[in-house]
mmCIF file of the N, C-alpha and C atoms, coordinates in Angstrom:
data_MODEL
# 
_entry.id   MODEL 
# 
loop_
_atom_site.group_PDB 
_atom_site.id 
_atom_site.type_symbol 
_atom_site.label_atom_id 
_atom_site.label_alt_id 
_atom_site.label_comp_id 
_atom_site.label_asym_id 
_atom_site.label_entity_id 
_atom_site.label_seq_id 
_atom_site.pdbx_PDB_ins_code 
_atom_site.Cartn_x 
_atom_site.Cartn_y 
_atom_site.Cartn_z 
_atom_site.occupancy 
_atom_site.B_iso_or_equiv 
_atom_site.pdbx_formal_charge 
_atom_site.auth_seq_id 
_atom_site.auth_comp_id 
_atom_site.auth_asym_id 
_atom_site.auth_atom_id 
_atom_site.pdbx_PDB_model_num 
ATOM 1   N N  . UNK A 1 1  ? 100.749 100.487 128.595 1.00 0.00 ? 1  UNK A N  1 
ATOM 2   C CA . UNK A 1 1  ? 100.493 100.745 127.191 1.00 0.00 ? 1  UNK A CA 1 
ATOM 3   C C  . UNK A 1 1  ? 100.367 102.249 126.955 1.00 0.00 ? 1  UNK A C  1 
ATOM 4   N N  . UNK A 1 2  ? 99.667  102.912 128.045 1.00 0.00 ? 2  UNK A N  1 
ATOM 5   C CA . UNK A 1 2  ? 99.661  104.141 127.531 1.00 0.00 ? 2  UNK A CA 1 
ATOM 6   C C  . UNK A 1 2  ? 100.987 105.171 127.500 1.00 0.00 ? 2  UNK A C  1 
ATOM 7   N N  . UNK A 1 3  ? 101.735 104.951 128.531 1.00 0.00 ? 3  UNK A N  1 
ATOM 8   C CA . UNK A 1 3  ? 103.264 105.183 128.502 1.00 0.00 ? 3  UNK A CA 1 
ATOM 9   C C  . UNK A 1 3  ? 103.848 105.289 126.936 1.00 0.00 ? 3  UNK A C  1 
ATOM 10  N N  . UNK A 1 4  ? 103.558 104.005 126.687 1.00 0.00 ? 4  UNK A N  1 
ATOM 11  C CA . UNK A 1 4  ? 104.681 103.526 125.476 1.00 0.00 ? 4  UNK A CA 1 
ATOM 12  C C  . UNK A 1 4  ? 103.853 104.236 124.012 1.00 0.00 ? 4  UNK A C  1 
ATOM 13  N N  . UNK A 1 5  ? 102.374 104.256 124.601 1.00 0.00 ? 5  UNK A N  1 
ATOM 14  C CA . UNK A 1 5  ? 101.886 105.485 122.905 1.00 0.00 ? 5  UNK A CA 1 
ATOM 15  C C  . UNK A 1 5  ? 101.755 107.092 123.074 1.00 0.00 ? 5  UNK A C  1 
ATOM 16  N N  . UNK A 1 6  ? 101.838 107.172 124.495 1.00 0.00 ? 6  UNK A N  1 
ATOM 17  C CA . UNK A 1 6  ? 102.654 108.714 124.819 1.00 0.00 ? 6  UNK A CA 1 
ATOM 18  C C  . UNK A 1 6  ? 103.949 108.921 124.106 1.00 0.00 ? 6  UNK A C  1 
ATOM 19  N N  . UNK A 1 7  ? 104.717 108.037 124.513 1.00 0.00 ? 7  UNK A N  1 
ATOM 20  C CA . UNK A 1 7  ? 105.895 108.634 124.424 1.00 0.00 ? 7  UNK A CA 1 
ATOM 21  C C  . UNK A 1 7  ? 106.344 108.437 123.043 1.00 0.00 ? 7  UNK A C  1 
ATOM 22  N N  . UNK A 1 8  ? 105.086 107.346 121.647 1.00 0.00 ? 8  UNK A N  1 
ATOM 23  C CA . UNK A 1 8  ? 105.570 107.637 120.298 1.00 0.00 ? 8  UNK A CA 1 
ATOM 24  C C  . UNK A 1 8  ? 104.608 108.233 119.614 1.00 0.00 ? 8  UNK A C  1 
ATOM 25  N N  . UNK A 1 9  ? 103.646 108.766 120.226 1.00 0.00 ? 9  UNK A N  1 
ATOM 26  C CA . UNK A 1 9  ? 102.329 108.910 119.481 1.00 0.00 ? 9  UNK A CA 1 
ATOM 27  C C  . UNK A 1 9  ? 101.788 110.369 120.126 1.00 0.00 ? 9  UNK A C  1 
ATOM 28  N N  . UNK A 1 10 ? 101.839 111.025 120.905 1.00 0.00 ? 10 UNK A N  1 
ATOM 29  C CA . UNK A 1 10 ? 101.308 111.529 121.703 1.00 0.00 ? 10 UNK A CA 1 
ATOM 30  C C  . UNK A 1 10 ? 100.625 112.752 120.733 1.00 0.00 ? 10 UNK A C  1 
ATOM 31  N N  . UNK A 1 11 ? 100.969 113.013 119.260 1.00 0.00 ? 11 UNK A N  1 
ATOM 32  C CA . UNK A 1 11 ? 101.057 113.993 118.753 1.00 0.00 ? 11 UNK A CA 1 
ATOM 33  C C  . UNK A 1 11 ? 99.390  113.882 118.071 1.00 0.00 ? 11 UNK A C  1 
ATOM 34  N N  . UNK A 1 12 ? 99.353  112.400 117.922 1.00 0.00 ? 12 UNK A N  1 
ATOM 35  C CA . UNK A 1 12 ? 97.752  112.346 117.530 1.00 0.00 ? 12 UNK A CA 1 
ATOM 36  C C  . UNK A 1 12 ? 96.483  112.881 118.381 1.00 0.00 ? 12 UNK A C  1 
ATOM 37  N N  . UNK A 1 13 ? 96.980  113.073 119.290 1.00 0.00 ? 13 UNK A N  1 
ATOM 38  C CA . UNK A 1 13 ? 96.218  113.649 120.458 1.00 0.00 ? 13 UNK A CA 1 
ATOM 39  C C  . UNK A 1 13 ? 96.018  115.510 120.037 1.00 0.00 ? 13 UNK A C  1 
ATOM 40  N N  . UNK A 1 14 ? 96.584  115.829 119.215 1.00 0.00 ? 14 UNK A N  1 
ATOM 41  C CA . UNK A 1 14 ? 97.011  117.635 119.446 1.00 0.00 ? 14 UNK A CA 1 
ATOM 42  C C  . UNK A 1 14 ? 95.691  117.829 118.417 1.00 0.00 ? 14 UNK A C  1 
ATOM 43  N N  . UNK A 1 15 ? 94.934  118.732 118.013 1.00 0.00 ? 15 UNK A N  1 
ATOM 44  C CA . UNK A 1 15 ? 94.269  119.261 117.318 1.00 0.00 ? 15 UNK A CA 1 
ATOM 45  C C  . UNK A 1 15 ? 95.145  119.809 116.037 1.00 0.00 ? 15 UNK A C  1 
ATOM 46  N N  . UNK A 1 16 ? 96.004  120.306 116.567 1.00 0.00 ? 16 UNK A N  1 
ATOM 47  C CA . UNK A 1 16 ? 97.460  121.119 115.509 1.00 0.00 ? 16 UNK A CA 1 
ATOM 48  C C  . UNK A 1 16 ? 98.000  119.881 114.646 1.00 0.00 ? 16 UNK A C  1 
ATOM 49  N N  . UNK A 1 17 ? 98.113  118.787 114.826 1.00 0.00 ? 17 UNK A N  1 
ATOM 50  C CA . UNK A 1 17 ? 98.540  117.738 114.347 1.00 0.00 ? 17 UNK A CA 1 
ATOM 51  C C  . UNK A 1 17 ? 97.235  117.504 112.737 1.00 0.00 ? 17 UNK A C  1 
ATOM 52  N N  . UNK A 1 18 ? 96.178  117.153 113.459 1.00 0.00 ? 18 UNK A N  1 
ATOM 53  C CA . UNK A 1 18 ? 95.695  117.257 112.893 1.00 0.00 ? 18 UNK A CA 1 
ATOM 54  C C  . UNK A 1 18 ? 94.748  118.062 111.412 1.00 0.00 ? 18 UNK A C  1 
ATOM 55  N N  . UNK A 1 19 ? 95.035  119.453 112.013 1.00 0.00 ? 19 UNK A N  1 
ATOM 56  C CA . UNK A 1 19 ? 94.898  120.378 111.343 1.00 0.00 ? 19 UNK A CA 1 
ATOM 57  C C  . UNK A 1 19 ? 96.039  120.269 110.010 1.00 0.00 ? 19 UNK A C  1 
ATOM 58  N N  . UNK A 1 20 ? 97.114  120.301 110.276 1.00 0.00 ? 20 UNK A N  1 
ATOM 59  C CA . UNK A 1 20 ? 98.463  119.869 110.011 1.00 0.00 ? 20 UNK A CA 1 
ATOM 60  C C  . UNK A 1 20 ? 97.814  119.558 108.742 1.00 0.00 ? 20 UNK A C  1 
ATOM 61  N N  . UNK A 1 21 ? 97.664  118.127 109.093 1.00 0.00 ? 21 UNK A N  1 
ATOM 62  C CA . UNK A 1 21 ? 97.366  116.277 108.187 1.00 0.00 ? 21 UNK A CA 1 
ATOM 63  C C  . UNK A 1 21 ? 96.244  117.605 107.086 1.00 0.00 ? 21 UNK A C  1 
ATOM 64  N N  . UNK A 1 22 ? 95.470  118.015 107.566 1.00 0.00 ? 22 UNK A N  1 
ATOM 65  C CA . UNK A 1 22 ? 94.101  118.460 106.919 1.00 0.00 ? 22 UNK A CA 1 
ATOM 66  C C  . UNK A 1 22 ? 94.887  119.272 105.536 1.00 0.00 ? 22 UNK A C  1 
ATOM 67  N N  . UNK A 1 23 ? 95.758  120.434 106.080 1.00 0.00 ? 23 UNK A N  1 
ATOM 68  C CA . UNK A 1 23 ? 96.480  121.430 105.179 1.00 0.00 ? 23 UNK A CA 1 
ATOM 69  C C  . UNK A 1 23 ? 96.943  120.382 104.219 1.00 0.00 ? 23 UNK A C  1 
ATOM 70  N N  . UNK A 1 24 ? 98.030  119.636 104.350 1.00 0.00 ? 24 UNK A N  1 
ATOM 71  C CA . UNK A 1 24 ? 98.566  118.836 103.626 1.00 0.00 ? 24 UNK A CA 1 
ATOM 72  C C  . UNK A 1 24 ? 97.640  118.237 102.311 1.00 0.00 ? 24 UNK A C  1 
ATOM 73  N N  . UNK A 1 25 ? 96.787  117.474 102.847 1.00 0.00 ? 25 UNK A N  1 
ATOM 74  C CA . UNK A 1 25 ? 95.742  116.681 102.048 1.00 0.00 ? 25 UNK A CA 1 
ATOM 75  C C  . UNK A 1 25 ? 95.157  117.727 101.187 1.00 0.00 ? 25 UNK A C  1 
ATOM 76  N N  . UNK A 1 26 ? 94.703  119.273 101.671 1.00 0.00 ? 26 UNK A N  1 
ATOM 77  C CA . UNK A 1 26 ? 94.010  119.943 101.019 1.00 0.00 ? 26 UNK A CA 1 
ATOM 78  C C  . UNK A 1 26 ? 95.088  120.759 99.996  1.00 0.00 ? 26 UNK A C  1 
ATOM 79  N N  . UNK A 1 27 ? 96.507  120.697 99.940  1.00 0.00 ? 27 UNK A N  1 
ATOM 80  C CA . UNK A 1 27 ? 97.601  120.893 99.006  1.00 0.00 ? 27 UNK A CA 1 
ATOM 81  C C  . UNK A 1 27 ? 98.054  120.000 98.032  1.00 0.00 ? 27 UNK A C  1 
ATOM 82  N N  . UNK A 1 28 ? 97.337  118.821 98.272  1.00 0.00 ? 28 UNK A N  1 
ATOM 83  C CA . UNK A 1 28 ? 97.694  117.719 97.109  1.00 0.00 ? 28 UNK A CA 1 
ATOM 84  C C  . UNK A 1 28 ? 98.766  116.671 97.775  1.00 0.00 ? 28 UNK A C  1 
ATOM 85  N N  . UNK A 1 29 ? 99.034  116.629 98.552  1.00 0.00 ? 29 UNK A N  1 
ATOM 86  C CA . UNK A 1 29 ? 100.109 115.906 99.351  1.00 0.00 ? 29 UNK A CA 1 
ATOM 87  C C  . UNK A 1 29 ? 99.717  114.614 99.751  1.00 0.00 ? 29 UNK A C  1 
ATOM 88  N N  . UNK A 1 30 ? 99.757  113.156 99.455  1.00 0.00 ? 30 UNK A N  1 
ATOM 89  C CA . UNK A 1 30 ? 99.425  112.215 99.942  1.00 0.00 ? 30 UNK A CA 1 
ATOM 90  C C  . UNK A 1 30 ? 100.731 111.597 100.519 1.00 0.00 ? 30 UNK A C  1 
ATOM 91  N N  . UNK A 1 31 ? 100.257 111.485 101.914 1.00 0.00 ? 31 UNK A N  1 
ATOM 92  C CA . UNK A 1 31 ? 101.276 110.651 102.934 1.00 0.00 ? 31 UNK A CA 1 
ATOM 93  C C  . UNK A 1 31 ? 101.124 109.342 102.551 1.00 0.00 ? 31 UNK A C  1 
ATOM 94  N N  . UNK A 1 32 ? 101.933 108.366 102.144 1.00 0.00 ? 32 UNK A N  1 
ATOM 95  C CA . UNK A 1 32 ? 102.393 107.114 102.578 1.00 0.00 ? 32 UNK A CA 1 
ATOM 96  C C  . UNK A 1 32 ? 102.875 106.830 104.163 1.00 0.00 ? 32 UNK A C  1 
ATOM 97  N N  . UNK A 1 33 ? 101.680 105.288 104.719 1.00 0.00 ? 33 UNK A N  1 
ATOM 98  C CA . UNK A 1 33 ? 102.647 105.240 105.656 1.00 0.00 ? 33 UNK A CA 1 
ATOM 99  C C  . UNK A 1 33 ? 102.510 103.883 105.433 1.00 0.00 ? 33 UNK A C  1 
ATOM 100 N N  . UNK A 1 34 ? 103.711 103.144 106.224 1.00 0.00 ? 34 UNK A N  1 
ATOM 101 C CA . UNK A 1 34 ? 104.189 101.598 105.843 1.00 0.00 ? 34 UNK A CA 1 
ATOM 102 C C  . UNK A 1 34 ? 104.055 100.640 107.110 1.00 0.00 ? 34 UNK A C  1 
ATOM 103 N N  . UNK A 1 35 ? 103.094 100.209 107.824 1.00 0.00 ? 35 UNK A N  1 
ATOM 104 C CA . UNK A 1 35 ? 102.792 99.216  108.976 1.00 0.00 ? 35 UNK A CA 1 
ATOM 105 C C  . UNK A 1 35 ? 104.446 98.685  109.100 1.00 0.00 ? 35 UNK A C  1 
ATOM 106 N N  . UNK A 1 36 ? 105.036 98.614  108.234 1.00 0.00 ? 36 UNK A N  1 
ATOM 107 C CA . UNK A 1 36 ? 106.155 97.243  108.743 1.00 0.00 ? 36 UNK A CA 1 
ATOM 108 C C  . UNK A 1 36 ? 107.242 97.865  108.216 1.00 0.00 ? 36 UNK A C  1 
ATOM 109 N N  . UNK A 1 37 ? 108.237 97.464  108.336 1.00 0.00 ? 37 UNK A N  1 
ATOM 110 C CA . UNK A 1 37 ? 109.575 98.154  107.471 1.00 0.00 ? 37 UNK A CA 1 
ATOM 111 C C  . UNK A 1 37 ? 109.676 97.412  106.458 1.00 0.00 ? 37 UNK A C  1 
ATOM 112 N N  . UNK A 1 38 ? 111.048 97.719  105.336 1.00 0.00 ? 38 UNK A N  1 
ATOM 113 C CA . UNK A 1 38 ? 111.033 97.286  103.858 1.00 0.00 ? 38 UNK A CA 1 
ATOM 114 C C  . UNK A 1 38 ? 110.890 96.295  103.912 1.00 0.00 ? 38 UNK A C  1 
ATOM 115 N N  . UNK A 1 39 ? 112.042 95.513  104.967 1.00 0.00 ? 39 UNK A N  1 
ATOM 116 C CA . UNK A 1 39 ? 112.477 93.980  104.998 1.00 0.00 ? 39 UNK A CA 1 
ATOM 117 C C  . UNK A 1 39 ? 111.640 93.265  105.205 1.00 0.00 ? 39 UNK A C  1 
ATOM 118 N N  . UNK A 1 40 ? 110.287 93.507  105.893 1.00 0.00 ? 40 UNK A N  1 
ATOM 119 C CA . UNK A 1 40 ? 109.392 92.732  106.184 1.00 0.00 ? 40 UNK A CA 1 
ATOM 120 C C  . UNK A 1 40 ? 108.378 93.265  105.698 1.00 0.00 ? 40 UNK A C  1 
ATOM 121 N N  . UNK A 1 41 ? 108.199 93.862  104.820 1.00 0.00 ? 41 UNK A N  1 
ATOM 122 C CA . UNK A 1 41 ? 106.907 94.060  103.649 1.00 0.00 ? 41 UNK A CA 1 
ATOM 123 C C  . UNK A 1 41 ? 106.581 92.784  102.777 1.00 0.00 ? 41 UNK A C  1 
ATOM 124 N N  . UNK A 1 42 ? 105.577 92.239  102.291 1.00 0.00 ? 42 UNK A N  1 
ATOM 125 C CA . UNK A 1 42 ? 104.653 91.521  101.102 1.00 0.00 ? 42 UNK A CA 1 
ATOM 126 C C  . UNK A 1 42 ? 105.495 92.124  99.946  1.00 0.00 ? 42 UNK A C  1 
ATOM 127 N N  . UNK A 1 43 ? 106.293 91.438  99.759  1.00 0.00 ? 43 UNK A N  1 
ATOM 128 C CA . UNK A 1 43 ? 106.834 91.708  98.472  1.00 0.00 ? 43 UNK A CA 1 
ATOM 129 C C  . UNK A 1 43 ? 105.805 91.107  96.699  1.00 0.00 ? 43 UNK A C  1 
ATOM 130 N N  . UNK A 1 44 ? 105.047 91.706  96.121  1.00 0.00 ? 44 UNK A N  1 
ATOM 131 C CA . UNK A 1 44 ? 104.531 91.100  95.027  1.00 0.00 ? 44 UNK A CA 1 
ATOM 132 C C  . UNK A 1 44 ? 105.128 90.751  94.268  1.00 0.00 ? 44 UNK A C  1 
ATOM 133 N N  . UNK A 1 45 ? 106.673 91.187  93.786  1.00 0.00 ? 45 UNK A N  1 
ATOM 134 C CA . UNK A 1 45 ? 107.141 90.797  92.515  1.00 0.00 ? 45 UNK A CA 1 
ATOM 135 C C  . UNK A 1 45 ? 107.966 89.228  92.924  1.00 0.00 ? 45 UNK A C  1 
ATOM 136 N N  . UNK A 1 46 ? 107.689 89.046  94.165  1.00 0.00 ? 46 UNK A N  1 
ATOM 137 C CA . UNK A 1 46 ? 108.307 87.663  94.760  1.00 0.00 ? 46 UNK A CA 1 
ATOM 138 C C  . UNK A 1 46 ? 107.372 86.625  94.583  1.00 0.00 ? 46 UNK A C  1 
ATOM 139 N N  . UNK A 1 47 ? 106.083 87.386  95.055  1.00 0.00 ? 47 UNK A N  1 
ATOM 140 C CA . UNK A 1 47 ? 104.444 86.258  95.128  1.00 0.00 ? 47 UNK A CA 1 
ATOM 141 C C  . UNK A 1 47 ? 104.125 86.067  93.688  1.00 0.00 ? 47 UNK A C  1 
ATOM 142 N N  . UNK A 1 48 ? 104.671 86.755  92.637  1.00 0.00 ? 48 UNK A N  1 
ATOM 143 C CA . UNK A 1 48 ? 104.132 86.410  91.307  1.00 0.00 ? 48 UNK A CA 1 
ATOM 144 C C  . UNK A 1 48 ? 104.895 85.226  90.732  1.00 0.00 ? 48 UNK A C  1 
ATOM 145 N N  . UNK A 1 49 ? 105.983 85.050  91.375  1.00 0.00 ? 49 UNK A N  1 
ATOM 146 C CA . UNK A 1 49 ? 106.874 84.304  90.488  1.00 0.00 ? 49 UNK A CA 1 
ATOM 147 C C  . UNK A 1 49 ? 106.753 82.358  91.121  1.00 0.00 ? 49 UNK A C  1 
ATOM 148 N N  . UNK A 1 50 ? 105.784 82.669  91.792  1.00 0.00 ? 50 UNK A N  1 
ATOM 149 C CA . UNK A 1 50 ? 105.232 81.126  92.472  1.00 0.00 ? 50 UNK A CA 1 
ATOM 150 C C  . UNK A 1 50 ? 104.038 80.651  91.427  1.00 0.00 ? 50 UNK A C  1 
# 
């Protein structure tokens, strides 16, 4: 496991990364991030129509 979040993640580990995230947020910048891809997102305008 740790292999496989090295080799996609490893960046959460950096202080600089973080600092990064901090600048951003403190410029007005809100990141979206999406657990799943489009195709397999909770679509609402699908769940309303039940």
């Amino acid at each position: 496991v740790r292999n496989v979040f090295m080799k996609h993640h490893a960046d959460l580990l950096d202080a600089a990364f973080w600092q990064a995230q901090k600048d951003r947020i403190q410029a007005g910048h809100v990141h979206d991030v999406f657990p799943y891809e489009r195709d397999k997102r909770f679509r609402p305008e699908i769940s309303q129509l039940s």
